[in-house]
C-alpha positions as CSV (number, residue, x, y, z in Angstrom):
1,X,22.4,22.8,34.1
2,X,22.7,20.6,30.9
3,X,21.0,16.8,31.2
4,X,23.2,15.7,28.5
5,X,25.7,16.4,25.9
6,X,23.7,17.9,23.4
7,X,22.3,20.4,25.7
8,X,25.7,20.9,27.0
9,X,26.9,21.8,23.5
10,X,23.9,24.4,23.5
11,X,24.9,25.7,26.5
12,X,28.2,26.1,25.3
13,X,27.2,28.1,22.1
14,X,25.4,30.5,24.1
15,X,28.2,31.2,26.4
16,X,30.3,31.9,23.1
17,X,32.4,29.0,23.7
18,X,31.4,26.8,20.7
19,X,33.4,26.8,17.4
20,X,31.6,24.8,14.6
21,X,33.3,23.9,11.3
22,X,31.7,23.2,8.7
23,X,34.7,22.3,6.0
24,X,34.6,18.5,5.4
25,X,37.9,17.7,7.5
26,X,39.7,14.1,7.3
27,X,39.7,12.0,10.8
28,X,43.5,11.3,9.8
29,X,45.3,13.7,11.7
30,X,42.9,16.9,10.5
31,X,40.6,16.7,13.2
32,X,43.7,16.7,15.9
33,X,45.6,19.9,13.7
34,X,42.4,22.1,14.0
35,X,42.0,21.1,17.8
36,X,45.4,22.1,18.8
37,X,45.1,25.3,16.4
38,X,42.0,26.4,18.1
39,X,43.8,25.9,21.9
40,X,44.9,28.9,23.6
41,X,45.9,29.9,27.2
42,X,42.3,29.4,28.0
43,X,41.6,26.5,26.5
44,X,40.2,27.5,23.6
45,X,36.7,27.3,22.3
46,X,35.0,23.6,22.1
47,X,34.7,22.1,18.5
48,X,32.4,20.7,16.5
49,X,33.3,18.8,13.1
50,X,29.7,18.8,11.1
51,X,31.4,16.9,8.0
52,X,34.0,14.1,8.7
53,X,35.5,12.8,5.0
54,X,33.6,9.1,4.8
55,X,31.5,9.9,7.7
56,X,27.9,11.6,6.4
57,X,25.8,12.8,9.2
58,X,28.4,11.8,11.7
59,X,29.8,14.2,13.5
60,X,32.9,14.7,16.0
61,X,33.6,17.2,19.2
62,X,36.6,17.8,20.6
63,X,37.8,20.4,23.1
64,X,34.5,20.0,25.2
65,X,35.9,20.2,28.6
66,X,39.4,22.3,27.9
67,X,39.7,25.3,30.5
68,X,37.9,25.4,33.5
69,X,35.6,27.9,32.8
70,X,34.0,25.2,30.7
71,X,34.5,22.8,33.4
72,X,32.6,25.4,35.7
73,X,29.6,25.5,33.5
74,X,29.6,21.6,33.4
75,X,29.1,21.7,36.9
76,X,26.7,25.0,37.3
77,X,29.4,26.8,39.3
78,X,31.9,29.2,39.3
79,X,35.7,28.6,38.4
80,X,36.4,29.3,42.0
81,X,34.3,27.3,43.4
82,X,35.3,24.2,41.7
83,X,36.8,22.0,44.3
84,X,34.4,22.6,46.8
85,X,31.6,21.7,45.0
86,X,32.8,19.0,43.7
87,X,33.6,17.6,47.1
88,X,30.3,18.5,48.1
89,X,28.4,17.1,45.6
90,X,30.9,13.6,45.9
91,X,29.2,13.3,49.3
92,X,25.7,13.4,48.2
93,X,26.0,10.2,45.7
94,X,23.0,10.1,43.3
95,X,22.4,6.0,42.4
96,X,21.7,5.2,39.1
97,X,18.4,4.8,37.9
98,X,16.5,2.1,35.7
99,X,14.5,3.8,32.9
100,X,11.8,1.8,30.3
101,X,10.5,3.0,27.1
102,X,12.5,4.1,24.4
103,X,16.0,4.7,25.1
104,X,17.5,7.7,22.9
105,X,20.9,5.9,22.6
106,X,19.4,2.8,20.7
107,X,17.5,4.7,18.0
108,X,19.4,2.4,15.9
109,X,20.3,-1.2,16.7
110,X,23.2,-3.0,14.8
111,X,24.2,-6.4,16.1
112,X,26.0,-9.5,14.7
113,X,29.9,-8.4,13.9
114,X,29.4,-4.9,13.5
115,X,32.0,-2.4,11.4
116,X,33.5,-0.5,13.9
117,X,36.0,1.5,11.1
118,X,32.8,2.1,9.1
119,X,30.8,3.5,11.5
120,X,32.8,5.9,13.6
121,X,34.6,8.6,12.7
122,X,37.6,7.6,15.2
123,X,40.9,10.2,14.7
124,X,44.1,9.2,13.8
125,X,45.7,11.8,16.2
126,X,49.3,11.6,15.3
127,X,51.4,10.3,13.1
128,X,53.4,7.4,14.7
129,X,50.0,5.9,16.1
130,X,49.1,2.0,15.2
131,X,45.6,3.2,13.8
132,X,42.4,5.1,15.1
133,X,41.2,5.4,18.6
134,X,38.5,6.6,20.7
135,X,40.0,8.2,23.7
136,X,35.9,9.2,25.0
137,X,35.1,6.1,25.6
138,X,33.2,5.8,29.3
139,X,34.4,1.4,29.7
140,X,31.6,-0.2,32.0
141,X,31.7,-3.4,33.5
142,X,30.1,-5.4,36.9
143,X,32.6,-6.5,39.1
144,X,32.3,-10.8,39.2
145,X,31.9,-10.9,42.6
146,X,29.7,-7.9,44.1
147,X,27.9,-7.2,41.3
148,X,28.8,-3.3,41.4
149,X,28.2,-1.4,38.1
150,X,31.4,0.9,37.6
151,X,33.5,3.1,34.4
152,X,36.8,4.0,33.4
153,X,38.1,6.0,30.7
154,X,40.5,3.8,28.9
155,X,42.0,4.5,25.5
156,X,40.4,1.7,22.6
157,X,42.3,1.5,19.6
158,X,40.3,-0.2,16.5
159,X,41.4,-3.1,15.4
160,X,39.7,-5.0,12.5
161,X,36.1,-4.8,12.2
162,X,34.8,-5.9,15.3
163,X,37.9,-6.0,17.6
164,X,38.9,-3.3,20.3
165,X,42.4,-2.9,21.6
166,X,41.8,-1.5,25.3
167,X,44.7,-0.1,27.3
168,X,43.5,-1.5,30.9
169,X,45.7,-0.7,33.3
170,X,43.9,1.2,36.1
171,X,41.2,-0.1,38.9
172,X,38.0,-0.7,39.2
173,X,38.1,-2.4,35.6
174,X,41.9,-3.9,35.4
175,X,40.5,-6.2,38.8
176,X,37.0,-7.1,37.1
177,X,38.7,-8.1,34.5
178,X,41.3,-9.8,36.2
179,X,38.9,-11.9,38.4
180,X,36.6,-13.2,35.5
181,X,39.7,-14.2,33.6
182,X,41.1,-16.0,36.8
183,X,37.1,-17.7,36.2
184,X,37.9,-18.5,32.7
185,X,35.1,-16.3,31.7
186,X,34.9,-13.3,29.6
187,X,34.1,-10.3,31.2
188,X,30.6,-8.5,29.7
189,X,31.5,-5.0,28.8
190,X,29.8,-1.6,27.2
191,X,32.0,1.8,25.5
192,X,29.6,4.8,26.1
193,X,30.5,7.9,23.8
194,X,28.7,11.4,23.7
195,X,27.8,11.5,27.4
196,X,27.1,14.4,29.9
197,X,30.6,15.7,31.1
198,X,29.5,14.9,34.6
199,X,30.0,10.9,33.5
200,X,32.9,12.0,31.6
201,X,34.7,13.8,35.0
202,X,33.6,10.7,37.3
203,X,34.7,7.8,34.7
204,X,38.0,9.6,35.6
205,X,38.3,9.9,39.2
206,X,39.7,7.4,41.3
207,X,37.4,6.7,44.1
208,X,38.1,4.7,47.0
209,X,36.3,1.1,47.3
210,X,33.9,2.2,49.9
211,X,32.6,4.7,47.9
212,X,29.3,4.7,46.4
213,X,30.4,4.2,42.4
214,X,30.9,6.3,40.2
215,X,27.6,6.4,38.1
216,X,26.5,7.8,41.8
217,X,29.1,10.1,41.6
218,X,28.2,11.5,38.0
219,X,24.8,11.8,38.8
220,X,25.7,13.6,41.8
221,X,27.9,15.9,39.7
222,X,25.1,16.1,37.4
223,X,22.6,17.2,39.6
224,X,20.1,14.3,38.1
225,X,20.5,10.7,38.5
226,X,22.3,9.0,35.5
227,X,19.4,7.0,33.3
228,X,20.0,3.5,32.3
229,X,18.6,1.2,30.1
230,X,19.0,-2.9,29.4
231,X,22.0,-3.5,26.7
232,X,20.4,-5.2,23.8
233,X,23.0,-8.2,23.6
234,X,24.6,-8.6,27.0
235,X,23.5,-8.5,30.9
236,X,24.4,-4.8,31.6
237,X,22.8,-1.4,31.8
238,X,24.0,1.6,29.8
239,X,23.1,5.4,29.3
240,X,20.3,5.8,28.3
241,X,21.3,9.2,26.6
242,X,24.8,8.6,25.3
243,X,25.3,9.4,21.5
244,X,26.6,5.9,21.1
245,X,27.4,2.5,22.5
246,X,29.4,-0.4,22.2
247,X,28.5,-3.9,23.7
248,X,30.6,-6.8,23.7
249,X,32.8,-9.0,26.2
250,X,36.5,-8.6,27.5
251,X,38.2,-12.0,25.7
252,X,39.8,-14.1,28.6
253,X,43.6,-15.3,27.8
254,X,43.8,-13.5,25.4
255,X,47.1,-10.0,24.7
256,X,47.1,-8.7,21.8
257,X,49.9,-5.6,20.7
258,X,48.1,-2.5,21.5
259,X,49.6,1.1,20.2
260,X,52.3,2.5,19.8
261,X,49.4,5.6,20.6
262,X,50.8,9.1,21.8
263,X,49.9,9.2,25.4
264,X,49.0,11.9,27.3
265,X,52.5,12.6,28.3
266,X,53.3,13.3,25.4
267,X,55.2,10.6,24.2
268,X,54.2,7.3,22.3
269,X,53.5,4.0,24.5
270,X,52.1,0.8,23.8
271,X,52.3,-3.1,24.9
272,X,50.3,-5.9,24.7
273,X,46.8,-5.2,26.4
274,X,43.4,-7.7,26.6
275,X,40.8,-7.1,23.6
276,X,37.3,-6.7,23.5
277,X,35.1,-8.2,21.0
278,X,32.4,-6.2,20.3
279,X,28.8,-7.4,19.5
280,X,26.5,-4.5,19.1
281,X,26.8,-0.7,18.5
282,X,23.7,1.1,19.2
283,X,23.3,4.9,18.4
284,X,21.1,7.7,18.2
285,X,20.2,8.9,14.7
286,X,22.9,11.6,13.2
287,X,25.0,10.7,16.3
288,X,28.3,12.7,17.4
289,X,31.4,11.3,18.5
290,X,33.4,12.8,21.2
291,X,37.3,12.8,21.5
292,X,39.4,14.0,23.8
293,X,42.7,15.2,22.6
294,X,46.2,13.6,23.7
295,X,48.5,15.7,25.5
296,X,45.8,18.6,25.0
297,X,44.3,20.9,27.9
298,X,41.5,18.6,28.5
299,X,43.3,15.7,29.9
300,X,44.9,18.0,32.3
301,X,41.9,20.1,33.3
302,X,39.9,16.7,34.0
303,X,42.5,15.3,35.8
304,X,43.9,17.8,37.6
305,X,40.6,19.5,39.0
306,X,39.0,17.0,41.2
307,X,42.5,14.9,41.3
308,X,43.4,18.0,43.0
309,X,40.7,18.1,45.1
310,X,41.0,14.8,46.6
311,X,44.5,15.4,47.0
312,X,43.8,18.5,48.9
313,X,41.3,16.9,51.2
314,X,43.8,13.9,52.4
315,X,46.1,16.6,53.0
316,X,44.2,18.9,54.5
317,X,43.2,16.5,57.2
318,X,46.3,15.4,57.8
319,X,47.6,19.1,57.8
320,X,44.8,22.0,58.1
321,X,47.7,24.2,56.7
322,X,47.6,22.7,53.6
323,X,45.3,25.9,51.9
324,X,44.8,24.4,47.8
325,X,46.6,22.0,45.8
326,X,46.5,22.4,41.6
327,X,48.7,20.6,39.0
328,X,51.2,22.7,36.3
329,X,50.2,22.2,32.6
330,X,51.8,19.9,30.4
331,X,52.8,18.1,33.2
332,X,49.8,15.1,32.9
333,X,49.2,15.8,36.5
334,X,52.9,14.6,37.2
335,X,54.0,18.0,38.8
336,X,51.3,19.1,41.4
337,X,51.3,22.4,43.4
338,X,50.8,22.7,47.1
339,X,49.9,26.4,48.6
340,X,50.4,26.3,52.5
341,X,49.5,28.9,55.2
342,X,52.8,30.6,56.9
343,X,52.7,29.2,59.7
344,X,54.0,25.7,58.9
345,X,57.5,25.5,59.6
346,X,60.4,24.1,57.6
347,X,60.2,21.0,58.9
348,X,56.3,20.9,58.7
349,X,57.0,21.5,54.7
350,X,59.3,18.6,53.8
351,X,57.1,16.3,55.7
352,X,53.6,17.8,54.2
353,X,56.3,16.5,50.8
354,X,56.8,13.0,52.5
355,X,53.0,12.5,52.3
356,X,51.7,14.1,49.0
357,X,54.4,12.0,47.0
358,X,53.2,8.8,48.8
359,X,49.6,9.7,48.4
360,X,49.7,10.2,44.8
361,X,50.9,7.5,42.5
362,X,50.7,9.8,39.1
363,X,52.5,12.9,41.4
364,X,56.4,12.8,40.5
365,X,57.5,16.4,41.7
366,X,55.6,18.3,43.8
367,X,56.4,22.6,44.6
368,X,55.1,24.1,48.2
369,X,54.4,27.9,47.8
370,X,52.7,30.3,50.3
371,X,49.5,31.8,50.4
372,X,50.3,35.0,48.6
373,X,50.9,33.1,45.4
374,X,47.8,32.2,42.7
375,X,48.9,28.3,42.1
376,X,46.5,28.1,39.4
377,X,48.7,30.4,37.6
378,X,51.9,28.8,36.2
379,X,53.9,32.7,36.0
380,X,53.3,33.0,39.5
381,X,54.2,29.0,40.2
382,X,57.6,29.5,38.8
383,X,58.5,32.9,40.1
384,X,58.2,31.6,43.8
385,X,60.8,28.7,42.6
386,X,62.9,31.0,41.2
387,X,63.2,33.8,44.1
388,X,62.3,31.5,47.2
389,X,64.1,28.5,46.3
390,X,67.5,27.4,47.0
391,X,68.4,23.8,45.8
392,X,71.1,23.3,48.6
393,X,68.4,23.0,51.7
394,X,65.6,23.3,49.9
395,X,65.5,20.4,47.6
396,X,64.4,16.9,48.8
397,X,64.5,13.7,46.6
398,X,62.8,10.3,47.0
399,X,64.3,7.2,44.7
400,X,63.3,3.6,44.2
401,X,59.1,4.6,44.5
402,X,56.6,3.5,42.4
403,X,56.8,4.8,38.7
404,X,53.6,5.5,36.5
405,X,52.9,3.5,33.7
406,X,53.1,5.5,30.6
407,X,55.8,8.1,32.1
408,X,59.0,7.0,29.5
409,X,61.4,8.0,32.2
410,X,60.1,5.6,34.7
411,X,63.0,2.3,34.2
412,X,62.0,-1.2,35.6
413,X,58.5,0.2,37.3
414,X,60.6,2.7,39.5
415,X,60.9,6.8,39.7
416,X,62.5,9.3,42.0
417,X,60.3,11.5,42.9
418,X,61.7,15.2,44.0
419,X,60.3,17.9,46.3
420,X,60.8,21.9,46.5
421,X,59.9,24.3,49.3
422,X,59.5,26.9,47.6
423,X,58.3,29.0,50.5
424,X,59.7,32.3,51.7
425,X,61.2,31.1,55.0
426,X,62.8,32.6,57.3
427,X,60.7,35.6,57.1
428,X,57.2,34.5,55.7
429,X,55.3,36.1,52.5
430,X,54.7,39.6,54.3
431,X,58.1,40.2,55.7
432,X,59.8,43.2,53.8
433,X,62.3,41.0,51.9
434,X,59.2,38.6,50.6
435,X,56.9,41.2,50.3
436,X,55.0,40.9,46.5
437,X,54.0,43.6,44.1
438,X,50.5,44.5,44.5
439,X,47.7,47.1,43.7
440,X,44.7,48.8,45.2
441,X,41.4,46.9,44.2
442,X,40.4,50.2,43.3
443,X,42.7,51.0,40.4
444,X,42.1,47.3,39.5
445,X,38.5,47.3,39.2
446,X,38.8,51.1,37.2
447,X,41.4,49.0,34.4
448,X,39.1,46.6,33.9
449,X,35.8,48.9,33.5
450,X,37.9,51.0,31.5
451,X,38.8,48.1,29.0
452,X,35.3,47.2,28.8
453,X,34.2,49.8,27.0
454,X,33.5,49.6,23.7
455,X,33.5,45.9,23.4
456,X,32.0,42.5,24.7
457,X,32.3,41.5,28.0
458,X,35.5,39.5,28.4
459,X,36.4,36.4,30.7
């Protein structure tokens, strides 16, 4: 497995999953037009950007973690395998661990008020956005009280030279934050860009408080503990093998109009959010900026795989039924999946709804299917809703619960939320009237041995 992103991005290349392009593109809505061009069914390849207009030996990636096959080699596993691994590797926590000597992300050192619009190549992703933003960024911060080390990915928009805009909104940070700024203090705060996809994935979990952290996490997920080293201007440790970092504070009192940026629903959102001032960037030499697209695949296939997973595990212990749980694309992880073994009754269904829509705050509609159908294929999501659903008694809807924050259709912080059993009952699955379309394995296997000859091996 890859130790960190560069040798990530070379195992990508050799798994033909790499697209490098060389043409000088502009960070002002270029680099976002070639990433969506490049994005198919699959995800597409992952991009590198070798010459950004105004940025010499800077370069950008994008697209790193957009299917799940990439996602699998992140992890060292296969695409089926996914869930499982990652819960079994989320139960053997790896702590974080101290290095000294030379750190590879502070090759170069730049302190005072650095120029944050000079030195990084941040995209302009679309064109009703208040300015660049870095939407990589791993946000690391000590909790005031316990002293716990912990991330979050949170959007940054640039702001002046030396001045982030950060969209704070979710725990563990938006309570750090919140506690030093109830001690008048300001909060001590690093931006890690360019790290292993393992930090990436566990930046973006949400964990529950007894857990070990998330650094523990990614260096589970890693299958090496992460490597920090001392900040040069603030009391924090970083990673020691990110591309880049930011250090600075989180400014106490102090709002500042953040956005409008186009979310990962899709639509624009902004409001007034805390700022941090930053102090130092450190960065390796030549260093490459990662982004992660807006309403692209990769938001989706980040959240929605381990999301899924610890979705799946409540449920499961609640109700061993419960077989797999996935999210539909374009949906921001708002319209989740459930498959369920045929032996749960109607009843059973509409209350395994009840508690998926109450477990999961970002989960606004949520479709129960059987066993016989592949949830991780949206074809075969919607043709169980059309042909085993019937809105009269099969339709269940929830108002006045808890809206998500950057869902537009959300009014005054509330959301209905809906439920469909989609499940072929009475009857089940195999019964006659239910029973799917299928093939012998054999004549299967012979298609596929017959259309690879001739031609590469295809996924």
């Amino acid at each position: 497995m890859a130790v960190e992103l560069r040798s990530f991005l070379a195992e990508l290349s050799e798994h033909k999953e790499l697209l490098r392009v060389e043409e000088t593109v502009k960070p002002r809505f270029e680099i976002t037009a070639v990433l969506k061009e490049v994005l198919g069914e699959q995800g597409g390849p992952a991009v590198i950007f070798d010459n950004v207009e105004g940025y010499p030996g800077k370069k950008v990636a994008g697209n790193l973690l957009a299917s799940r096959h990439k996602l699998a080699l992140a992890l060292g596993c296969r695409v089926n395998e996914l869930r499982d691994v990652y819960l079994e590797k989320r139960s053997a926590a790896l702590k974080p661990e101290l290095v000294s000597g030379p750190a590879p992300c502070q090759e170069e050192v730049i302190t005072g008020e650095p120029d944050l619009p000079a030195l990084l190549p941040a995209p302009f992703f679309h064109e009703g956005d208040a300015g660049p933003y870095l939407t990589a960024g791993v946000l690391m911060a000590k909790d005031p009280l316990s002293g716990m080390l912990n991330t979050g990915i949170h959007r940054l928009q640039l702001k002046g030279k030396n001045r982030l805009g950060v969209f704070l909104s979710n725990p563990p940070l938006s309570d750090y934050f919140r506690q030093a700024e109830q001690d008048g203090k300001p909060l001590p705060a690093a931006v890690a860009l360019g790290l292993h996809p393992a930090e990436i994935l566990a930046a973006a979990v949400s964990l529950k408080k007894e857990m070990a952290g998330k650094l523990a996490l990614a260096g589970a997920l890693a299958g090496r503990p992460v490597p920090l080293v001392p900040a040069k201007t603030i009391d924090l440790p970083v990673p020691a093998l990110a591309e880049i970092v930011l250090e600075g504070e989180l400014l106490p009192g102090i709002r500042e109009a953040e956005g409008p940026f186009g979310e990962s629903s899709g639509y624009y959102f902004q409001g007034p959010s805390p700022v941090m001032a930053v102090r130092a960037v450190t960065l390796r030499r030549n260093p490459l900026l990662p982004v992660i697209l807006p309403w692209g695949a990769e938001t989706e296939v980040i959240l929605s795989a381990f999301s899924g997973a610890e979705l799946w595990q409540e449920l499961n212990r609640l109700m061993p039924e419960v077989l797999d749980v996935a999210f539909l694309p374009g949906s921001f992880t708002f319209q989740g999946v459930i498959k369920v073994a045929a032996s749960l009754s109607r009843a059973e269904v509409r209350r395994l709804i009840h508690l998926a829509l109450n477990l999961d705050r970002r989960l606004k509609h949520v479709l129960v299917v059987d066993e016989d159908v592949d949830i991780h294929n949206p074809r075969e999501v919607l043709w169980a809703l059309a042909t085993r659903f019937q809105g009269a008694k099969d339709l269940l809807c929830l108002p006045g619960l808890e809206g998500y924050v950057i869902d537009p259709s959300a009014e005054d912080g509330e959301t209905s939320k809906v439920g469909f059993d989609a499940t072929a009952r009475p009857g089940g699955p195999g019964s006659k009237r239910y029973k799917k379309l299928t093939l012998p394995r054999e004549a299967l296997d012979r298609a596929k041995e017959i259309l690879q000859k001739g031609r590469p091996p295809q996924r």
